[in-house]
N, CA, C and O atoms as a CHARMM CRD file, in Angstrom:
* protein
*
  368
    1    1 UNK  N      1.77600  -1.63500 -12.44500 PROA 1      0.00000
    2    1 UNK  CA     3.10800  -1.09800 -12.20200 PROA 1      0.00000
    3    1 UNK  C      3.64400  -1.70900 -10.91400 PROA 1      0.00000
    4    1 UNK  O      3.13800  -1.28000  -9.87700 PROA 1      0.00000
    5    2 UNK  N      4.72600  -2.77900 -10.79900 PROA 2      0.00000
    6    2 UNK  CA     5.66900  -2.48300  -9.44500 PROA 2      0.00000
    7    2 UNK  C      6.79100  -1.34000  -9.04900 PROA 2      0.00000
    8    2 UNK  O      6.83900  -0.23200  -9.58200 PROA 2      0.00000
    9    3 UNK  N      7.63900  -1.78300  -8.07000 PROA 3      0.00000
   10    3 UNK  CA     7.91600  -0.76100  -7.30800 PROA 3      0.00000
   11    3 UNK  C      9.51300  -0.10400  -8.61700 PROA 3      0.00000
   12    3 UNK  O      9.78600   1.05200  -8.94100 PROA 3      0.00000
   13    4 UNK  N     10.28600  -1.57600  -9.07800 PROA 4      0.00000
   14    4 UNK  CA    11.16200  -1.25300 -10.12900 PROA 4      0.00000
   15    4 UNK  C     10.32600  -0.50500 -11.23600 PROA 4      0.00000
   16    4 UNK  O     11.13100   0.26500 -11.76000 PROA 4      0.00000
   17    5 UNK  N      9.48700  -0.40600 -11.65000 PROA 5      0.00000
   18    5 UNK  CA     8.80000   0.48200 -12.88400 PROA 5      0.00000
   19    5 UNK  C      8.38400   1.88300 -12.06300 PROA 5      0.00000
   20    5 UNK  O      8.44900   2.98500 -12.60800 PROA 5      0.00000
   21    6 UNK  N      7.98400   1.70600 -10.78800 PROA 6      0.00000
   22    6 UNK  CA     7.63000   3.41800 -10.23600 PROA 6      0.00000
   23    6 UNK  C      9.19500   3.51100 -10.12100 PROA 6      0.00000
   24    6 UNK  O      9.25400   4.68100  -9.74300 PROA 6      0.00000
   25    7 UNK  N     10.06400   3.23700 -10.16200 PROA 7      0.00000
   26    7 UNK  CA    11.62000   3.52100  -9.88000 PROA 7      0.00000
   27    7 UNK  C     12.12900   3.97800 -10.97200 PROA 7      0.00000
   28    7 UNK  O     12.97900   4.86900 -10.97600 PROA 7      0.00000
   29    8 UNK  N     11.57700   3.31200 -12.22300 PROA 8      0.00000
   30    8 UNK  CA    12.34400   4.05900 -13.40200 PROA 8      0.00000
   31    8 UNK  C     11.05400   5.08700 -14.12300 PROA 8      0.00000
   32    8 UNK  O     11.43800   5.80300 -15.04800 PROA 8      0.00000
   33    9 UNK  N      9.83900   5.16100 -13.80600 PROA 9      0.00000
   34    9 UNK  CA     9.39200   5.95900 -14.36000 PROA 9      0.00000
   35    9 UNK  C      9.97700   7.68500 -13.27100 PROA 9      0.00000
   36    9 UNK  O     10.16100   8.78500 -13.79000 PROA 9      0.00000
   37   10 UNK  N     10.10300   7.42500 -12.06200 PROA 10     0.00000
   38   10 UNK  CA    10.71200   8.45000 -11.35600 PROA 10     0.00000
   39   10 UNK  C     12.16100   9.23300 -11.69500 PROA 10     0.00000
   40   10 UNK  O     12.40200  10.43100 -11.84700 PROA 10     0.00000
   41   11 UNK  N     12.99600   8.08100 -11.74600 PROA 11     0.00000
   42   11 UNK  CA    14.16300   8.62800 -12.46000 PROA 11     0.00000
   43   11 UNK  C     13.80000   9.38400 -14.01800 PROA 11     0.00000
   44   11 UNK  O     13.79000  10.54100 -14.43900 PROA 11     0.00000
   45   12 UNK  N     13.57900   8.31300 -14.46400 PROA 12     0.00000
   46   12 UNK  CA    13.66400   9.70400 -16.16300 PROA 12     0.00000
   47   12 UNK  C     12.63800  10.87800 -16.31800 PROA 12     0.00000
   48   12 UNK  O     12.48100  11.55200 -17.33600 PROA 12     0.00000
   49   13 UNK  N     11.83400  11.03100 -14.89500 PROA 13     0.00000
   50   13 UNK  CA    11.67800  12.29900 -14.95700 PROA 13     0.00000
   51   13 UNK  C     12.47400  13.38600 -14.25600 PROA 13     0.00000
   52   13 UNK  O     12.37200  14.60200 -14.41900 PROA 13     0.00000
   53   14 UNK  N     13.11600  12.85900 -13.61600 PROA 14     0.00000
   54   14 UNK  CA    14.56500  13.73100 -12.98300 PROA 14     0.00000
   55   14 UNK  C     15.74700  13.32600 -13.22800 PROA 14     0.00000
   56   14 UNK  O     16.62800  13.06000 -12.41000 PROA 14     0.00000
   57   15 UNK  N     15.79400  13.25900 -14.70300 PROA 15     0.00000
   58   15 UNK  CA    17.23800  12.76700 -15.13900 PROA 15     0.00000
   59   15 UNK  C     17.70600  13.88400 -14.97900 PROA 15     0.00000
   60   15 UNK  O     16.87700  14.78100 -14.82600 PROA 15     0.00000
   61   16 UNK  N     19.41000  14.32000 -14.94500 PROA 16     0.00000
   62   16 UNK  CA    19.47900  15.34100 -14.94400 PROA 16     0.00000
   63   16 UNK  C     19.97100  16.20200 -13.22600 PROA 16     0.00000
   64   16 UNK  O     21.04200  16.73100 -12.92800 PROA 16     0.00000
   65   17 UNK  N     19.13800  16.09500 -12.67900 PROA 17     0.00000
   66   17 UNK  CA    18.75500  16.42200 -11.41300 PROA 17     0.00000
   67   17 UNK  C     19.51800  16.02600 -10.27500 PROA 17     0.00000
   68   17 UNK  O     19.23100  16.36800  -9.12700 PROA 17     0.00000
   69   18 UNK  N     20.76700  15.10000 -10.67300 PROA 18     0.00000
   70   18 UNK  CA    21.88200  14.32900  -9.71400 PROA 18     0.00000
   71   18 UNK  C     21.30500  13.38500  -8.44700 PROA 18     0.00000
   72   18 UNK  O     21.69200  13.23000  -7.28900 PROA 18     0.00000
   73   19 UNK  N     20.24200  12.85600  -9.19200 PROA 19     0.00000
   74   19 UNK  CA    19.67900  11.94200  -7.82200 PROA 19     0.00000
   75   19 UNK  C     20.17300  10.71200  -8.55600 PROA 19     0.00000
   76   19 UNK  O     19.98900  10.57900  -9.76600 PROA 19     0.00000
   77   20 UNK  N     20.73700   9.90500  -7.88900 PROA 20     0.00000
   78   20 UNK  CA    20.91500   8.42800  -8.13200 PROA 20     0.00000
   79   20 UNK  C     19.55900   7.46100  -8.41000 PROA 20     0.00000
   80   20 UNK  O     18.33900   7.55300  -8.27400 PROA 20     0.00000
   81   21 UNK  N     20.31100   6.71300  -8.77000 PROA 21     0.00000
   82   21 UNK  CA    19.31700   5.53400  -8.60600 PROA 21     0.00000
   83   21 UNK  C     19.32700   4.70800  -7.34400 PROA 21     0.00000
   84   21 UNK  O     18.36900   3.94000  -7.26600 PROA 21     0.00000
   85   22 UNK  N     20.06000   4.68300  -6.47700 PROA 22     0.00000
   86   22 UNK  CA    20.61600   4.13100  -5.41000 PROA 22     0.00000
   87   22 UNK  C     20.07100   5.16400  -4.13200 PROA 22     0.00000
   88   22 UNK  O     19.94300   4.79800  -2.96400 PROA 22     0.00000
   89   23 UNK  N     19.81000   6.42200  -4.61300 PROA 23     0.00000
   90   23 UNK  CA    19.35200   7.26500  -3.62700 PROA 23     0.00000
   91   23 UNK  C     18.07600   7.24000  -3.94700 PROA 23     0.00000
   92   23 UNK  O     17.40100   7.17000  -2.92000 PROA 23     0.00000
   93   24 UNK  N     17.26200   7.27200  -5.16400 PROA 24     0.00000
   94   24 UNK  CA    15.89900   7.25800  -5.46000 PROA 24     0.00000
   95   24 UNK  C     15.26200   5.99400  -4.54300 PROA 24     0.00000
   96   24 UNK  O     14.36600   6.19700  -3.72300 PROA 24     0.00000
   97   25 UNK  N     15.91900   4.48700  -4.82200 PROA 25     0.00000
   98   25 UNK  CA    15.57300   3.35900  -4.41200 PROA 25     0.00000
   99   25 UNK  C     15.10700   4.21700  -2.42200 PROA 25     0.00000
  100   25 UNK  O     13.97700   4.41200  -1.97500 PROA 25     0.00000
  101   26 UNK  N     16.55900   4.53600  -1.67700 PROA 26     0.00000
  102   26 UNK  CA    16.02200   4.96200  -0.64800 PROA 26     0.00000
  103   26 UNK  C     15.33500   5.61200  -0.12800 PROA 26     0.00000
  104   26 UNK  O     15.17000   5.42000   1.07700 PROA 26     0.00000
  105   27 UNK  N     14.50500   6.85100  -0.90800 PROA 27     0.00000
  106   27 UNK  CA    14.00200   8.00300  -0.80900 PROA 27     0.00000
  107   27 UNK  C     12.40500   7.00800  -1.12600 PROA 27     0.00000
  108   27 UNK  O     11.45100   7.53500  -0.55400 PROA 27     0.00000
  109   28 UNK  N     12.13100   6.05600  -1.71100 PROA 28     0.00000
  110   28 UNK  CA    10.99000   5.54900  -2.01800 PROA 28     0.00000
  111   28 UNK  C     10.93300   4.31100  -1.13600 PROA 28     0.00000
  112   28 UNK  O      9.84400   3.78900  -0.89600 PROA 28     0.00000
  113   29 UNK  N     11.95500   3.87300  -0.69400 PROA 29     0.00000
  114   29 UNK  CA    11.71600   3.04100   0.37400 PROA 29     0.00000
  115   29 UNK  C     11.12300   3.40200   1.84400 PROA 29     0.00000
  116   29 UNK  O     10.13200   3.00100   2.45300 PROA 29     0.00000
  117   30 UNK  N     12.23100   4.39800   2.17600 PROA 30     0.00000
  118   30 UNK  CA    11.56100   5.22900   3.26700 PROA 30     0.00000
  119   30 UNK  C     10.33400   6.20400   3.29800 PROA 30     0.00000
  120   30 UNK  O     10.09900   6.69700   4.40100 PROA 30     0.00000
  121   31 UNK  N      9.55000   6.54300   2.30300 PROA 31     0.00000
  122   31 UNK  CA     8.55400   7.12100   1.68300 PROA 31     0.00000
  123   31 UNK  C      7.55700   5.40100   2.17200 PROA 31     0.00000
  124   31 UNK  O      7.09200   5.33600   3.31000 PROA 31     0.00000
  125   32 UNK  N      7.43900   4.66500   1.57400 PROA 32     0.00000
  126   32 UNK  CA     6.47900   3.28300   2.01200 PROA 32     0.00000
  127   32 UNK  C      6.87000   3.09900   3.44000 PROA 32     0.00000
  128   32 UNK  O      6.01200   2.91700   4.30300 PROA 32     0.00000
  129   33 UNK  N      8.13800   3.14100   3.70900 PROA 33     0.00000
  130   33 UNK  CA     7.89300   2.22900   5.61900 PROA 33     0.00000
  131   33 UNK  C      7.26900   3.63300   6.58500 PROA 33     0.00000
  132   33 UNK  O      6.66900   3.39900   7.63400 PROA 33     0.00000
  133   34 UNK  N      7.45000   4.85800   6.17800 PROA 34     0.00000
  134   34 UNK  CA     6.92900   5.99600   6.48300 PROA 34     0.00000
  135   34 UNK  C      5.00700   5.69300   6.47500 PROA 34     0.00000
  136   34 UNK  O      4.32600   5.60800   7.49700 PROA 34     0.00000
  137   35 UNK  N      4.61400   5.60600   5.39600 PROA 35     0.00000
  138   35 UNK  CA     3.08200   5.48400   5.30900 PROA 35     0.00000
  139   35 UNK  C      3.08000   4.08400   6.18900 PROA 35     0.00000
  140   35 UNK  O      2.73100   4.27800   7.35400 PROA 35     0.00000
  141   36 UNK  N      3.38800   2.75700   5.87700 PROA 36     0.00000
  142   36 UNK  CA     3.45700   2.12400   7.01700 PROA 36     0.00000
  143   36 UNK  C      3.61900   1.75100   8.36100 PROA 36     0.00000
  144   36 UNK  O      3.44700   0.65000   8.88400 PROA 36     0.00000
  145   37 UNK  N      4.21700   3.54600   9.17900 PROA 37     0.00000
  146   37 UNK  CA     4.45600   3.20100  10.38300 PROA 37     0.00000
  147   37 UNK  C      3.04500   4.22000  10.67500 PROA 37     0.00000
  148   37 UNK  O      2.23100   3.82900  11.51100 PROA 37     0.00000
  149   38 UNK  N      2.81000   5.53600   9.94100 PROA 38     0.00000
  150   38 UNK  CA     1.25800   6.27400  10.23200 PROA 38     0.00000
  151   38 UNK  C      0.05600   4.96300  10.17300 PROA 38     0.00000
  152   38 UNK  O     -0.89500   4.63200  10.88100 PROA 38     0.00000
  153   39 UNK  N      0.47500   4.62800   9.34900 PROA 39     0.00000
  154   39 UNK  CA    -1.17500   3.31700   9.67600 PROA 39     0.00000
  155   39 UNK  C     -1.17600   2.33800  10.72900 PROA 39     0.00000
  156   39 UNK  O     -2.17300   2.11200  11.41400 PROA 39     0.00000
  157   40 UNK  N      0.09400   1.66600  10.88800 PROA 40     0.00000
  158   40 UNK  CA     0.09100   1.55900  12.05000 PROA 40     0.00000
  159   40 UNK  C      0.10500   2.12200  13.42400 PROA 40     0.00000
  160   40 UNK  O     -0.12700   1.34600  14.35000 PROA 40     0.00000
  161   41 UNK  N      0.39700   3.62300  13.72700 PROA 41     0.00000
  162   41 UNK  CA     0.54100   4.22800  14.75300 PROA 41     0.00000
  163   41 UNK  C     -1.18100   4.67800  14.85500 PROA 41     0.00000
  164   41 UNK  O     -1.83600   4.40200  15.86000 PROA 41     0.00000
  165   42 UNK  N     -1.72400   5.33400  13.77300 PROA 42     0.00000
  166   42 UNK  CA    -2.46000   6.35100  13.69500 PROA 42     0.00000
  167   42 UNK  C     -3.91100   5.59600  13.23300 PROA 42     0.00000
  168   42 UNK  O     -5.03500   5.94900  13.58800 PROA 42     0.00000
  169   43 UNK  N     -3.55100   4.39100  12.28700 PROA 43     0.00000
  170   43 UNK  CA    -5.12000   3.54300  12.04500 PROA 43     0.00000
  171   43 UNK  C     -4.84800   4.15900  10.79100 PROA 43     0.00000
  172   43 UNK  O     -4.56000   3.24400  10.01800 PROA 43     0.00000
  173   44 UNK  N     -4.80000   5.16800  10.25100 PROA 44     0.00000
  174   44 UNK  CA    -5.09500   5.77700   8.83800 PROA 44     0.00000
  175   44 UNK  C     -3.88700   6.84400   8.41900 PROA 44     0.00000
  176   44 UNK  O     -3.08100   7.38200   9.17800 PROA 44     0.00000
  177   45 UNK  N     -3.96400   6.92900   7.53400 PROA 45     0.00000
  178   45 UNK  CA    -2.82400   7.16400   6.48900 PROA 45     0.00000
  179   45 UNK  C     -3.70500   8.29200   5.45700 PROA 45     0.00000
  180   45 UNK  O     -4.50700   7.57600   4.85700 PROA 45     0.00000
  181   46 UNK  N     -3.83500   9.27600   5.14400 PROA 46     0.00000
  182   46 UNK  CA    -4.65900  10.61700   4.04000 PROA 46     0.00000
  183   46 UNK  C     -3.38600  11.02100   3.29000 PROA 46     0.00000
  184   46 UNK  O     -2.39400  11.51000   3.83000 PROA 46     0.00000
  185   47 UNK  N     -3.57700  10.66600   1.49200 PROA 47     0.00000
  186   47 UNK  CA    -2.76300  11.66600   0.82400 PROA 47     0.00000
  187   47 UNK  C     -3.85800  12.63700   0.09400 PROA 47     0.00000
  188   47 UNK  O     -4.92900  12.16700  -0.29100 PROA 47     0.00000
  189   48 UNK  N     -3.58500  13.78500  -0.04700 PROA 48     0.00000
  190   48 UNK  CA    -4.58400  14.50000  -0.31800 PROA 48     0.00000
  191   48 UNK  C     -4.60300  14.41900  -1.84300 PROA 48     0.00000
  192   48 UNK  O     -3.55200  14.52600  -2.47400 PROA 48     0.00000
  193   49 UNK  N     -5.89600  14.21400  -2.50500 PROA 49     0.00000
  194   49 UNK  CA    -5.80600  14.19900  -4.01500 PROA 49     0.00000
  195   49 UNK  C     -5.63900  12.70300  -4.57400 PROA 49     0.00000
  196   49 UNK  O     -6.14800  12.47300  -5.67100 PROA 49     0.00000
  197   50 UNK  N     -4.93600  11.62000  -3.87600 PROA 50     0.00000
  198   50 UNK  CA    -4.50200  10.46700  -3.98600 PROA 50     0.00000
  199   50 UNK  C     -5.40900   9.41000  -3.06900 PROA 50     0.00000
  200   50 UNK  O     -5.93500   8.52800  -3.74800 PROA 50     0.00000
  201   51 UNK  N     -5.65900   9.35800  -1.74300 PROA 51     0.00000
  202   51 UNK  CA    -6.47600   8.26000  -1.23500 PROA 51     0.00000
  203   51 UNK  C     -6.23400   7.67200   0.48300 PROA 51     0.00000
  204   51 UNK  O     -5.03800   7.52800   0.73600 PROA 51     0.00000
  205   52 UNK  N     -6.78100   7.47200   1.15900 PROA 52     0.00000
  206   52 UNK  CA    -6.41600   7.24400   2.44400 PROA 52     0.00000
  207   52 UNK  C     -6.65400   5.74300   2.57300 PROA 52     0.00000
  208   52 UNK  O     -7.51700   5.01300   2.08600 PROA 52     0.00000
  209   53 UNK  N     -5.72700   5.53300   3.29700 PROA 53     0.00000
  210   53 UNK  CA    -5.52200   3.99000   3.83100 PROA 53     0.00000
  211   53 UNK  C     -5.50100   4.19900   5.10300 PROA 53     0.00000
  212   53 UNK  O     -4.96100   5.15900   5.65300 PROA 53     0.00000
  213   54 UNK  N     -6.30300   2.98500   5.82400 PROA 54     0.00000
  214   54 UNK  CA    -7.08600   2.59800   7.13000 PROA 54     0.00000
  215   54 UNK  C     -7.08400   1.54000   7.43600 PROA 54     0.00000
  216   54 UNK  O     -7.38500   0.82400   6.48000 PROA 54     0.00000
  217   55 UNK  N     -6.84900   0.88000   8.52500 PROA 55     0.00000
  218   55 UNK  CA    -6.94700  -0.22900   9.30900 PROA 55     0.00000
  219   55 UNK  C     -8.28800  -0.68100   9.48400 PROA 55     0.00000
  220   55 UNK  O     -9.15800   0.03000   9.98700 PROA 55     0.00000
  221   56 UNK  N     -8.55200  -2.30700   8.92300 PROA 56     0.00000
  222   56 UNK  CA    -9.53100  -2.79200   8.78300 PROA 56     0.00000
  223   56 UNK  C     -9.48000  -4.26800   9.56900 PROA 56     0.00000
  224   56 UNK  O     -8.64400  -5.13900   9.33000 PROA 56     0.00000
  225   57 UNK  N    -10.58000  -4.36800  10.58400 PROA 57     0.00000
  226   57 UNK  CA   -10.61600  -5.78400  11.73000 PROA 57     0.00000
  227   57 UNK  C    -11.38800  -6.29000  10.37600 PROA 57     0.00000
  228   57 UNK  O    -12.00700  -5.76500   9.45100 PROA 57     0.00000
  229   58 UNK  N    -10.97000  -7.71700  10.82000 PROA 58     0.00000
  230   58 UNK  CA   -11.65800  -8.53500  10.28900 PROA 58     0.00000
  231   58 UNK  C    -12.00900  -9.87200  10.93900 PROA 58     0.00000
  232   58 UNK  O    -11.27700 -10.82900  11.19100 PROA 58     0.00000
  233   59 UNK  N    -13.39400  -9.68300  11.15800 PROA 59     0.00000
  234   59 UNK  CA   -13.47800 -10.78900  12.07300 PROA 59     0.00000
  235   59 UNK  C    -13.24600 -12.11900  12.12600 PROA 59     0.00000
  236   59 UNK  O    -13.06100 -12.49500  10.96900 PROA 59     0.00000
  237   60 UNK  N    -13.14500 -13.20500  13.04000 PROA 60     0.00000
  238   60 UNK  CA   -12.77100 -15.06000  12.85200 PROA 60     0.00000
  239   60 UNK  C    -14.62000 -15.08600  12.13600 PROA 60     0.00000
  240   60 UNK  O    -15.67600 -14.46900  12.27500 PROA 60     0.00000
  241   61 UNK  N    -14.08100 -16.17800  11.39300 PROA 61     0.00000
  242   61 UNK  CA   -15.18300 -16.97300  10.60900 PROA 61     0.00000
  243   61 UNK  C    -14.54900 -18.32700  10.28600 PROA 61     0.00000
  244   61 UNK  O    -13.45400 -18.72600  10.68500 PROA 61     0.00000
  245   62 UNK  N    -15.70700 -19.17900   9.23700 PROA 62     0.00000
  246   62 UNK  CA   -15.66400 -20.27700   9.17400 PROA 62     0.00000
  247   62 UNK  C    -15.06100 -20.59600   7.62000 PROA 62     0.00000
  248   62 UNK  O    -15.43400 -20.00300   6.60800 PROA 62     0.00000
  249   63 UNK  N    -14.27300 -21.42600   7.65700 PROA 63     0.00000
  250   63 UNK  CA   -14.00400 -21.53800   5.95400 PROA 63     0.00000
  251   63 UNK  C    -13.60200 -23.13300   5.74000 PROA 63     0.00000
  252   63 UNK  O    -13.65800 -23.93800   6.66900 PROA 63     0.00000
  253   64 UNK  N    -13.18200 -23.49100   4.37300 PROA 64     0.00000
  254   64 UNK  CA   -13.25000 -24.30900   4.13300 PROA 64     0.00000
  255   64 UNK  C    -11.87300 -24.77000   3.37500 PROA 64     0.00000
  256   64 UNK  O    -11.61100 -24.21600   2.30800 PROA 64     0.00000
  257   65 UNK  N    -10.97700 -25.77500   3.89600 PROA 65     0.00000
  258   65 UNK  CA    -9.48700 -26.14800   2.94400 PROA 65     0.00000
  259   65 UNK  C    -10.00400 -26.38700   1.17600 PROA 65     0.00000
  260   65 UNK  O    -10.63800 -27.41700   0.95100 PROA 65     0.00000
  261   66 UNK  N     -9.83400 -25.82200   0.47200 PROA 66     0.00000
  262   66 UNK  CA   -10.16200 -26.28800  -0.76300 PROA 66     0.00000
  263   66 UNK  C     -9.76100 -27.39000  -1.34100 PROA 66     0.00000
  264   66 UNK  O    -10.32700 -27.83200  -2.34000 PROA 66     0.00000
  265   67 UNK  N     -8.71200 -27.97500  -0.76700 PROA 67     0.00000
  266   67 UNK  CA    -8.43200 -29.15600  -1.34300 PROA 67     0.00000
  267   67 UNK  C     -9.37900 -30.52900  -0.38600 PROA 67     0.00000
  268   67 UNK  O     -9.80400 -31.64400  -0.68900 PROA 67     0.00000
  269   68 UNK  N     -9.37900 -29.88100   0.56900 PROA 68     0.00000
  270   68 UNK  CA   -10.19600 -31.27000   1.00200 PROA 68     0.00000
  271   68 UNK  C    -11.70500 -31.58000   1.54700 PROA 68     0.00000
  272   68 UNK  O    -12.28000 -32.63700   1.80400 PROA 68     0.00000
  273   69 UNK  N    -12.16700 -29.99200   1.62500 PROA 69     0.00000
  274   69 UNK  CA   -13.38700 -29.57100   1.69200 PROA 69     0.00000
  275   69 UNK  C    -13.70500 -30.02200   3.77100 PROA 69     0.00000
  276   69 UNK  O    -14.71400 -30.19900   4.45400 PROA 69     0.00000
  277   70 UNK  N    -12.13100 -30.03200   4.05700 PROA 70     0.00000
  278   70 UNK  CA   -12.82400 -29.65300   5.44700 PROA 70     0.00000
  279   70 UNK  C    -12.90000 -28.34000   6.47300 PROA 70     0.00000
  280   70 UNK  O    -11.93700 -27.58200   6.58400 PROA 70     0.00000
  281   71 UNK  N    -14.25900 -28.12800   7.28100 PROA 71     0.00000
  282   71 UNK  CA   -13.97400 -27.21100   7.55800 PROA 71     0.00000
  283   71 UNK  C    -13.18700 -26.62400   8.67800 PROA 71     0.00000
  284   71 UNK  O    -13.05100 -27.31400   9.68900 PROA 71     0.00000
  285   72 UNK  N    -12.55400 -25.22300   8.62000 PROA 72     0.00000
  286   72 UNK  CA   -11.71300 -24.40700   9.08100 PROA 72     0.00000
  287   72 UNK  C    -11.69300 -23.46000   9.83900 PROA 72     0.00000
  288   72 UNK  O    -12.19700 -22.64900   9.06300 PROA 72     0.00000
  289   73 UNK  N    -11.49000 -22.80800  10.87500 PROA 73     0.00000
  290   73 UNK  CA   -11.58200 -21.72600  11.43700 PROA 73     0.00000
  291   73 UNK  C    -10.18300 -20.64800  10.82900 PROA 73     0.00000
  292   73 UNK  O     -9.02900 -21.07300  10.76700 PROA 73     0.00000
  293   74 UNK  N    -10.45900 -19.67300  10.55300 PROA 74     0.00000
  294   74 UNK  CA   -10.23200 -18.16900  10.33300 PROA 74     0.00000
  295   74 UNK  C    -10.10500 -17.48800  11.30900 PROA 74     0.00000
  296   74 UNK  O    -11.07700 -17.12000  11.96900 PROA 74     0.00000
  297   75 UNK  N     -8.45100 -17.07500  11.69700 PROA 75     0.00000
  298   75 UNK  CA    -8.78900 -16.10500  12.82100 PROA 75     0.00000
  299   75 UNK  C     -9.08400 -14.56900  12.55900 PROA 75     0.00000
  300   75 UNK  O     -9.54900 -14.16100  11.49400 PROA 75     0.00000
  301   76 UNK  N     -8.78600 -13.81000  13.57000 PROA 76     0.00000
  302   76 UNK  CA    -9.57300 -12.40300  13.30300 PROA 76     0.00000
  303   76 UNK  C     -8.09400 -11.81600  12.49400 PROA 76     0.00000
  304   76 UNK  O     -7.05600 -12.47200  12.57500 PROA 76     0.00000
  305   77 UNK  N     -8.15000 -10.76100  11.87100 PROA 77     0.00000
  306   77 UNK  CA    -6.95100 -10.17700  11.37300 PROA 77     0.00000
  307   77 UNK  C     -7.16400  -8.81200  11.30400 PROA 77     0.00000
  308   77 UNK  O     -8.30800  -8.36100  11.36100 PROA 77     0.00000
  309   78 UNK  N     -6.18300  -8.09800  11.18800 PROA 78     0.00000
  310   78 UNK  CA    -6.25500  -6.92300  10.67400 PROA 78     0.00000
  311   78 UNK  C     -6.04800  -6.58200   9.11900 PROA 78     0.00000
  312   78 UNK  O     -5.74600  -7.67400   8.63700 PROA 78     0.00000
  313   79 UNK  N     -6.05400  -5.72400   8.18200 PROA 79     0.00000
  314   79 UNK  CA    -5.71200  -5.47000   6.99100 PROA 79     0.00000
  315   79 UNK  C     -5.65900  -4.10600   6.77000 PROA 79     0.00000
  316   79 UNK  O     -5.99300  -3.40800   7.72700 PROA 79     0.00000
  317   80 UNK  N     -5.29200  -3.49700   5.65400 PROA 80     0.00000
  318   80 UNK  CA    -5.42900  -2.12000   5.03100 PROA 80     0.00000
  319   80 UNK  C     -6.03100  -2.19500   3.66900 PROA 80     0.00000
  320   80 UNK  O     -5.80600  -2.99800   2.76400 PROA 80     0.00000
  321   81 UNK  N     -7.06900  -0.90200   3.74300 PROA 81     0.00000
  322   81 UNK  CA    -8.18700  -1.05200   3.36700 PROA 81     0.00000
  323   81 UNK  C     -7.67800   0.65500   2.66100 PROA 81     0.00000
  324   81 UNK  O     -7.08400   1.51300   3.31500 PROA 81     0.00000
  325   82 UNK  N     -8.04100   0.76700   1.43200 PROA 82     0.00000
  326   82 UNK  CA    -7.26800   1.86500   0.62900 PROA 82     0.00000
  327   82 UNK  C     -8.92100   2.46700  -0.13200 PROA 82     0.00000
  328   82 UNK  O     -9.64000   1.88400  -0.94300 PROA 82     0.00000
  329   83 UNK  N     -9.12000   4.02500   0.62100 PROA 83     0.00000
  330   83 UNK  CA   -10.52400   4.23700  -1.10400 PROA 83     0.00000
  331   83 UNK  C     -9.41100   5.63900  -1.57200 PROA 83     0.00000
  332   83 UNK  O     -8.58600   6.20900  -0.85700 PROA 83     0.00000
  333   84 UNK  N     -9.71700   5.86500  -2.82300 PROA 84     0.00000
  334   84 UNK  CA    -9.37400   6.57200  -3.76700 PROA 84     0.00000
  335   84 UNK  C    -10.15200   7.72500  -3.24800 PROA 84     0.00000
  336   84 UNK  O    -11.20400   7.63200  -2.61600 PROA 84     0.00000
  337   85 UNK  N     -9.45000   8.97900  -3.61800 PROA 85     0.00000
  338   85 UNK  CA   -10.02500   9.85800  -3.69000 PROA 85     0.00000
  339   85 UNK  C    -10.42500  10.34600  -4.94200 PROA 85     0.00000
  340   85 UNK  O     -9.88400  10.14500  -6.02900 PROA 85     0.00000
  341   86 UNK  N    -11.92800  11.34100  -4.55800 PROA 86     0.00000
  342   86 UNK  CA   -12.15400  11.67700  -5.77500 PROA 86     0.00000
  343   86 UNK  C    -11.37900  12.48300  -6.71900 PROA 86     0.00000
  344   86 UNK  O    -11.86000  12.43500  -7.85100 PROA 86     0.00000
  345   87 UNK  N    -10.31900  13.21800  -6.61200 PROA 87     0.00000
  346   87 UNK  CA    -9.68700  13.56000  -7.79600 PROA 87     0.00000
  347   87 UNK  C     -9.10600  12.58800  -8.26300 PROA 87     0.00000
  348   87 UNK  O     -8.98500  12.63100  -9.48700 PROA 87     0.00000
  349   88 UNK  N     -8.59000  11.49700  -7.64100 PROA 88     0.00000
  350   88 UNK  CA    -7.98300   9.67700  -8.30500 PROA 88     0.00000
  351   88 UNK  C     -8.92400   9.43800  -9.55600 PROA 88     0.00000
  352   88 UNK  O     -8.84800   9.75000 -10.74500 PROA 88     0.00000
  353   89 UNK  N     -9.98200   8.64800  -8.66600 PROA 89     0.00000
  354   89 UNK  CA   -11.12500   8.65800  -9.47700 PROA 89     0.00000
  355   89 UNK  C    -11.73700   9.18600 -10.70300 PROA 89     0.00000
  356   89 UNK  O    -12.31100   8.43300 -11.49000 PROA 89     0.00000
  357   90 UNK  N    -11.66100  10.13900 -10.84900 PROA 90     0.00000
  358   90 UNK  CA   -11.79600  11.18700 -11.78100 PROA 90     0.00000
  359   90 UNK  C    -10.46000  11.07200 -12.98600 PROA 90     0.00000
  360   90 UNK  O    -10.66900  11.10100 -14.19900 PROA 90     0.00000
  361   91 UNK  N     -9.70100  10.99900 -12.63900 PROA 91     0.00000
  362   91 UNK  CA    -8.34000  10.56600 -13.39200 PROA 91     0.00000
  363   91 UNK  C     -8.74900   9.12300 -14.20800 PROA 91     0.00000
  364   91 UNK  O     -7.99100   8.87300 -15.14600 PROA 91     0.00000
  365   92 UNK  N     -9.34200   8.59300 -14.08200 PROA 92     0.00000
  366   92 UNK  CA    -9.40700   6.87400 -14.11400 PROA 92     0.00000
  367   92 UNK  C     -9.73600   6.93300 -15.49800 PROA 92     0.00000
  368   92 UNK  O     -9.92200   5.89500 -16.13300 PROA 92     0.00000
């Protein structure tokens, strides 16, 4: 699913309900930069029932250009790192 298919599976369950589509789009936009500013402020992000997302270092290592097989340095990065919770899970 992308974000246009969670957009229309949201609407036709509140058809009816006088929310736009133009207001849904914002209400789910600001809903993502929202969880995106807790992981960044906070390291981690908990929906209860659904799954917590966490800030993950990742250290410099060594790698390799695939096209030319020379090697590369990797710097360190950060990422987000998502586990399911077990009622998710259980859903599956």
């Amino acid at each position: 699913m992308n974000k246009q298919e969670l957009l229309e599976t949201i609407s036709k369950r509140h058809a009816g309900n006088g929310i736009t589509k133009k207001a849904l789009t914002a209400i789910v936009n600001d809903t993502f930069a929202a969880i995106a500013k807790g992981i960044k402020k906070a390291g981690r992000f908990s929906i209860p029932g659904f799954g917590t997302f966490t800030v993950k270092a990742r250290a410099a290592r060594k790698g390799r250009n695939p096209q030319t097989g020379e090697p590369i340095k990797i710097k360190a990065s950060k990422s987000v790192k998502f586990k399911a919770a077990p009622r998710l899970k259980k859903s599956l």
